[in-house]
N, C-alpha and C positions, 0 to 999 in steps of 0.2 A: 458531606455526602452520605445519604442512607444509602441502604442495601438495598434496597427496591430500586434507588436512581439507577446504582451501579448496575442491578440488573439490566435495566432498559438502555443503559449505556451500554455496558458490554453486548446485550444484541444486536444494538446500532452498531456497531465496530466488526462484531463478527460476519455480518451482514456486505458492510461496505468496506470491507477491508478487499475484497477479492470482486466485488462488484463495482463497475469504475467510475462510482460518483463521488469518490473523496470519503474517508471514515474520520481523517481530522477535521474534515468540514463539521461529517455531520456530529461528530463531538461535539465540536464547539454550539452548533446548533442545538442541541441537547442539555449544554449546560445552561445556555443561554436561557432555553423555555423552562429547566427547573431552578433557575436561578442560583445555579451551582458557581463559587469561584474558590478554585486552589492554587496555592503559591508556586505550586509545582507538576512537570508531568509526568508526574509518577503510575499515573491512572491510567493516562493513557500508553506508558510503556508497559508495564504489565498486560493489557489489556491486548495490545499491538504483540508482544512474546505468545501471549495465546492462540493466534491467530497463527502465527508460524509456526507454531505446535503442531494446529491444524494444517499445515500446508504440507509436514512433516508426512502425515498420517496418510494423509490424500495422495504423494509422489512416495511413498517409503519403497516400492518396487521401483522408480527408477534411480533415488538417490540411493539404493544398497547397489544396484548393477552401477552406477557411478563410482562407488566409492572400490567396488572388485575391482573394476577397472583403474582405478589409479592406484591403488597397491600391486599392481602387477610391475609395478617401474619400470612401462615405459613408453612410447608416446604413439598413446590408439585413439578411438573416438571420443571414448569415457574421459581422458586425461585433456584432450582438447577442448572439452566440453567446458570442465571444470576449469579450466585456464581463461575460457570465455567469461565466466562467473567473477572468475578473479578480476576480470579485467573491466566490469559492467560497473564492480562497487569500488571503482577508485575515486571518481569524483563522488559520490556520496561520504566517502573515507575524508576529504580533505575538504567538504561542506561541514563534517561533525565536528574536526579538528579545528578550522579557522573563521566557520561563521554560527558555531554552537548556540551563542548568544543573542545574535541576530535570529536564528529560528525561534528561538523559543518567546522572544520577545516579539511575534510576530502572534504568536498565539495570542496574546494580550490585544493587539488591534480592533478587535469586535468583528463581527462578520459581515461588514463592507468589503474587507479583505475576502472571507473565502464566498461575499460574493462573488466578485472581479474574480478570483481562482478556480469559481466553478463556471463563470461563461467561458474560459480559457479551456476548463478541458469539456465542455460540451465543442468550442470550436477543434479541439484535435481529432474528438470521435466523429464529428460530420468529417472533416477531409480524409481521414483513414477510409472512413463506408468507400467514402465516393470514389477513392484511388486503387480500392481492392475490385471495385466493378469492373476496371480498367486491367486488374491486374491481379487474374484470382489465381493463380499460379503458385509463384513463390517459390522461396529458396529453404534453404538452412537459417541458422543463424550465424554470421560471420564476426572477424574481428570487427570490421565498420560498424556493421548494427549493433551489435553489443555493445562498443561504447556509446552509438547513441544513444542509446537504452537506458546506459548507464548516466549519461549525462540527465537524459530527462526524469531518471528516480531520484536525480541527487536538487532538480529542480521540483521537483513532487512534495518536498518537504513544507514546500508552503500550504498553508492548511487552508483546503478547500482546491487546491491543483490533487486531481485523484491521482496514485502513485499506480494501481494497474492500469488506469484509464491512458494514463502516458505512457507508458513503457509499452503497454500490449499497441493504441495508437503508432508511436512512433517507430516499436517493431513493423509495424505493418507498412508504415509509409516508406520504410527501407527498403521493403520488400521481401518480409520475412514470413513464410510460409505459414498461413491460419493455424493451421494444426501443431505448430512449435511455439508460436510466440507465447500462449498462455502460460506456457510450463515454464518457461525459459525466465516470464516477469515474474511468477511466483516462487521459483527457486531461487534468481538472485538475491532477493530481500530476507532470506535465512541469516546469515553469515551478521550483515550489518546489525538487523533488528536480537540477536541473539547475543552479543557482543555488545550492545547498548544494554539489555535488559544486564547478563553479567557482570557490567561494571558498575553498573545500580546496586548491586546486591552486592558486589569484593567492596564498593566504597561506604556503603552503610544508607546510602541515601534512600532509598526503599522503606529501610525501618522509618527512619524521620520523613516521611509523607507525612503530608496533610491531611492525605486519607489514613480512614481507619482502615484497617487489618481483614474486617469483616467484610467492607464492599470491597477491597480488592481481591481478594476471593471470589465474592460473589461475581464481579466484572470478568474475571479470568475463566471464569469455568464459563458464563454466560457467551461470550469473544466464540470461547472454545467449541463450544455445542454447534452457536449460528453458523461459524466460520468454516465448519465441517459440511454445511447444506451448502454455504455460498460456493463456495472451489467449486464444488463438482457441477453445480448450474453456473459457472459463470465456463468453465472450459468447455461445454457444451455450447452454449451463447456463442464464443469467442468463434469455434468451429463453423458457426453457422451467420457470422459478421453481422450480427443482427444488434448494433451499435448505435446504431440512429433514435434507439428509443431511450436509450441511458442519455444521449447527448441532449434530445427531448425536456428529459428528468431533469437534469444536470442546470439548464435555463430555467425551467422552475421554478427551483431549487436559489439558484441566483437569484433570481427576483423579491423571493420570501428573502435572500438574507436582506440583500439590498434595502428594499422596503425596512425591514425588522431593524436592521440596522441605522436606518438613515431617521427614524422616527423614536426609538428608544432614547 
C-alpha cells in the first residue's frame, strides 16, 4: 500500500465512519479498485482508532461532564449513562472474544458479502425513516435500547452492515429520541475500538503489519481530518432523519459491489 492509497483510504473511513453507509464496506471497496491485498487489519484498525480520536474531539464536552459525573461516586445521570455504555458493548465484547476469527475472515469474502451487507443496512435505514414519521417523539435511551443497540454494533462487524447506520437505525426503531441516538452510537464504539487498537500495539502486532509505517500514518491523520467534518454533518442529518437518501446510497452501493463482485 502506498501513501497516497492510504490517503484516499483514510478519507474513505473518515468519511464513512460516522456516515451510515458502512467504512468496512467501503474499505474493502477501496482496496478492491486499487488492488490492494493485506494479510492483516491493521490499516484498518488504526485507521478506525483515528476516527474515535475524532469522536473524542467532537463530544469532549460531554464525555468531560460524564466522566465529573462518575467520579462524584454516586448514582446520577452521568453514572447511568455510562452504565448504559457499558452495557451496549457486551455483545460486541464476546463477538471479539469468540468469533475474532470468523470476522476477520469474513473481510477476505470479496464484496458479494458487503454487497448483501449494504442492501441490509439500506433496509434498516428505510424502516427507521418510516417509523420516526409515526413516531417523532421519542424517549431517552433505556436499558432495552441500548442493548439493542449494542446487539446491532456487535452485528455491524460484518463488513459492508454500516456500524452507525445500525445502531442510530435500531436506536430509532426503539424509540429513541433523534436528538440522543447519534451521540449515544458514537460514544459506545470509543471504549471497544480503543481497546482493540491498544492491544494491537501491548501485542507488537501493529509493528509487524503488512503495511508500512508511512501509509499508516498517512491513513490515520487522513480518518482523522474527514472524521472531524463527518460527525458533526452526520448529527445534524441524524437530527433532521433525513435517512432515506444514505439508504438510497447504500443500494447503489450494493449493486456496484454485487455487480464488481460477481464479474471479477
Amino acid at each position: 500500500m502506498s501513501w497516497f492509497e492510504a490517503l484516499i483510504l483514510g478519507l474513505v473511513q473518515g468519511l464513512t465512519e460516522f456516515l451510515p453507509v458502512s467504512s468496512s464496506g467501503h474499505l474493502a471497496i477501496g482496496k478492491a479498485l486499487f488492488g490492494i491485498e493485506t494479510a492483516d487489519l491493521r490499516f484498518e484498525i488504526i485507521v478506525h482508532a483515528a476516527t474515535v480520536l475524532a469522536t473524542i474531539v467532537v463530544f469532549r464536552k460531554e464525555i468531560l461532564r460524564l466522566l465529573q459525573g462518575l467520579f462524584k461516586f454516586k448514582l446520577n445521570d452521568e453514572t447511568r449513562y455510562i452504565l448504559l455504555i457499558l452495557l451496549s458493548m457486551i455483545p460486541v465484547f464476546v463477538v471479539g472474544i469468540f468469533f475474532k476469527d470468523y470476522v476477520e475472515a469474513l473481510f477476505g469474502e470479496g464484496l458479494v458479502v458487503v454487497g448483501c451487507a449494504l442492501l441490509v443496512t439500506a433496509l434498516l435505514l428505510f424502516l427507521s425513516e418510516a417509523l420516526k414519521r409515526r413516531n417523532a417523539e421519542g424517549g431517552p435511551v433505556t436499558w432495552k435500547s441500548a442493548l439493542w443497540m449494542g446487539l446491532a454494533q456487535a452485528i455491524a462487524v460484518i463488513p459492508g452492515l454500516s456500524r452507525s447506520g445500525s445502531t442510530i437505525a435500531t436506536g430509532l426503531l426503539c424509540g429513541v429520541k433523534k436528538e440522543e441516538v447519534a451521540q449515544f452510537s458514537f460514544l459506545m464504539v470509543l471504549i471497544p475500538i480503543l481497546g482493540e487498537a491498544f492491544l494491537d500495539l501491548v501485542g507488537g502486532d501493529a509493528a509487524a503489519s503488512t503495511v508500512g509505517a508511512l501509509p499508516l500514518i498517512v491513513g490515520f491523520i487522513a480518518a482523522f481530518v474527514s472524521g472531524l467534518f463527518a460527525c458533526k454533518v452526520m448529527i445534524a442529518l441524524v437530527k433532521k432523519a433525513k435517512l432515506k437518501w444514505f439508504a438510497l446510497y447504500c443500494v447503489a452501493a450494493a449493486l456496484f459491489c454485487l455487480i464488481y463482485g460477481l464479474l471479477a
